[in-house]
N, C-alpha and C positions, 0 to 999 in steps of 0.2 A: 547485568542487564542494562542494555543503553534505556534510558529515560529521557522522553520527546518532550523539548520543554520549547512549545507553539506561544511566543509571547509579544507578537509587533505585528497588529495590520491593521488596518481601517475595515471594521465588517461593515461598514456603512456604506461603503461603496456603490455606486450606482451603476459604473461599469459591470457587466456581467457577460460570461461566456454564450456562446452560439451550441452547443451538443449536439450531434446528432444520436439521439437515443433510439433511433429506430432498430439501430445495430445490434444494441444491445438486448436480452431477452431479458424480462420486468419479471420477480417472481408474483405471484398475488396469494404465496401462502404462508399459514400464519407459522410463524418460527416458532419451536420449544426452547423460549429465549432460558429457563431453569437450567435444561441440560447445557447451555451454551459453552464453547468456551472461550468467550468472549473475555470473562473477568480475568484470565491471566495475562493477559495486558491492557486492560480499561485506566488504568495511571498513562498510557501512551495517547492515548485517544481521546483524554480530556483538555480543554483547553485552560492555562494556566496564567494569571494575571501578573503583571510588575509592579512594584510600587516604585514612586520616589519620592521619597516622606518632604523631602527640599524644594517637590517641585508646587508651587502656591495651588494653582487648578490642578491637581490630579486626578487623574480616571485611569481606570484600568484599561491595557491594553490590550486586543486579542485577537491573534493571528487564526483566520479560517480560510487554508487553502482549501482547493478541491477535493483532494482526498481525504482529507480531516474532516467534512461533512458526513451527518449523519447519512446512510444509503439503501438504499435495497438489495437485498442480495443479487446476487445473477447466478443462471443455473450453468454449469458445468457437465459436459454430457461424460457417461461412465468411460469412457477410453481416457477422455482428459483427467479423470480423476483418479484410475491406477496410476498415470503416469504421475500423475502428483504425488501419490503416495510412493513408488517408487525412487521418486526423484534425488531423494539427498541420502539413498543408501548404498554408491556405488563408492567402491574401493579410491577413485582417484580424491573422493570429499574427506576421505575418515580421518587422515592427515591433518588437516586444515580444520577441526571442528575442536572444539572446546568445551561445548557442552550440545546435550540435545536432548529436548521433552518431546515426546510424544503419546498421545492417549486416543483412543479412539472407544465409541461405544455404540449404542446401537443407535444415538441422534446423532452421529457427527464424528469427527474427529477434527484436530489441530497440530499442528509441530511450530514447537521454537526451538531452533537451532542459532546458539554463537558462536561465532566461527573467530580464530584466535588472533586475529585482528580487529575483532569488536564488530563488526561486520553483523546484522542480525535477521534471521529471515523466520516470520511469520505469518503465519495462516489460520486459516479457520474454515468448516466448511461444517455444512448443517446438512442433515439428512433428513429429508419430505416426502412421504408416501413413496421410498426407494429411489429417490433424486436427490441430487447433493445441489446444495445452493453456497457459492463461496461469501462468506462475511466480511472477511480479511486477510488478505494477501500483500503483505510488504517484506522487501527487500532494502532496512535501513542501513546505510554505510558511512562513513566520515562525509564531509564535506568535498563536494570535487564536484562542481559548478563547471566548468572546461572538459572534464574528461571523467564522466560518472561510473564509477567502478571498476576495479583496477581488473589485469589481465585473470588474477587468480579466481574472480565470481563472475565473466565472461562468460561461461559456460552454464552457470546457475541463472545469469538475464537471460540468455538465450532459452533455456527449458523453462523458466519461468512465460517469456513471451509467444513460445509455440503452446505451451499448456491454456491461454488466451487465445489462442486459435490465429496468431499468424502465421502467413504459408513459408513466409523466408523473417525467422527470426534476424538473422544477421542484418539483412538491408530493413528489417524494421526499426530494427535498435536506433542505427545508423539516420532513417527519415525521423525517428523520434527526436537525437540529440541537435538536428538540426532543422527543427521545426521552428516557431517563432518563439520566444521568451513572454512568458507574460509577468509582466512586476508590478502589477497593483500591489501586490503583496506586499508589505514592507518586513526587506531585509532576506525574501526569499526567491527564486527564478523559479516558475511552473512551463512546465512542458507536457503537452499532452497530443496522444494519436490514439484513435480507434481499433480496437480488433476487433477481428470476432464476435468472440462474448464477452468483453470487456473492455471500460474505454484504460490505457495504458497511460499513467501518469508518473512524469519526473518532477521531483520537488527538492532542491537542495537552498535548506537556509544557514544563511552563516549564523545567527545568534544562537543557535544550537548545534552550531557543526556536525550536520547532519544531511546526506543527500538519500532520498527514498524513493525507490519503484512500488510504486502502486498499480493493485488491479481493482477496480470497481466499476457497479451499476453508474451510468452517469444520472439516472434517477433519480433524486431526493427520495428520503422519507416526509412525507408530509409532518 
């Protein structure tokens, strides 16, 4: 299991993003956070400090992109979410996988699949009064800043970004990877475009050799 180790930014920053959340649909119900299945990767989604014992002023340092923020679910209408459950059981994946969890129950279900390149696609989705609300949806891969995921999970961005509701994944990819760069971040590029029901975020930092597609509420949790 790759382990997200989020360790260099300034949260203090005063710069801050423009969102437009209108796009996005707010859940306002309350999660069966018990059944979650969140904790099978909450070590990913925690943020992690550095030291340097040499260095005289030290403070801990901690990277909070976008999608590393805590979030609100978004809801997922039922077609989008067969297809998701569908999604990574088709003959041309079986090949290329390495391991894969899956559980579902009557709150929810999740899949972690690694694929035999270290490659790791996780989810999460909760189910409310017969509504599925997504928690977590990423797609982590090595580092590839210039050209983010190789030709062989082309296919998996693409059904991941039409399962966010856009109408032409391929030229959304494509407006995605050449949106503007945002680097407050230190030591990571954030890339971000709206769907749907979801805003679609790119984040590869190099001190974790790690580039990630994310889907989330652009919402906060309070």
């Amino acid at each position: 299991m790759i382990t997200a180790l989020l360790t260099a930014c300034d949260a203090t920053s005063s710069d801050s993003l423009t969102l437009d959340s209108g796009k996005a649909l707010k859940s306002t119900v309350q999660l069966d956070e018990k059944n979650s299945a969140e904790s099978v990767s909450s070590s990913d989604m925690e943020p992690q400090t550095q030291e340097d014992f040499n260095t005289k002023d030290w403070a801990p340092l901690i990277t909070i992109t976008p999608a590393k923020q805590a979030r609100e679910p978004f809801f997922l209408p039922d077609e989008n979410v067969k297809e998701t459950k569908n999604l990574f059981h088709k003959d041309w994946n079986l090949n290329q996988i390495n391991s894969k969890q899956f559980n579902e129950t009557a709150y929810g279900f999740f899949v972690v699949i690694q694929y035999d390149d270290g490659t790791i696609l996780d989810y999460s989705l909760d189910k409310v009064n017969n509504e599925y609300f997504v928690k977590r949806f990423t797609l982590a891969g090595k580092y590839q800043p210039h050209e983010p995921f190789n030709n062989i999970h082309k296919d998996v961005v693409y059904k991941i970004l039409e399962i966010s509701g856009a109408d032409d994944p391929e030229l959304f990819f494509q407006e995605l990877i050449s949106s503007p760069k945002i680097t407050k971040y230190k030591g990571c590029i954030v890339q971000q475009k709206q769907s749907k029901y979801a805003m679609v975020d790119l984040t590869s930092c190099e001190f974790d050799n790690r580039t990630d597609l994310s889907l989330y509420n652009p919402e906060s949790k309070p």
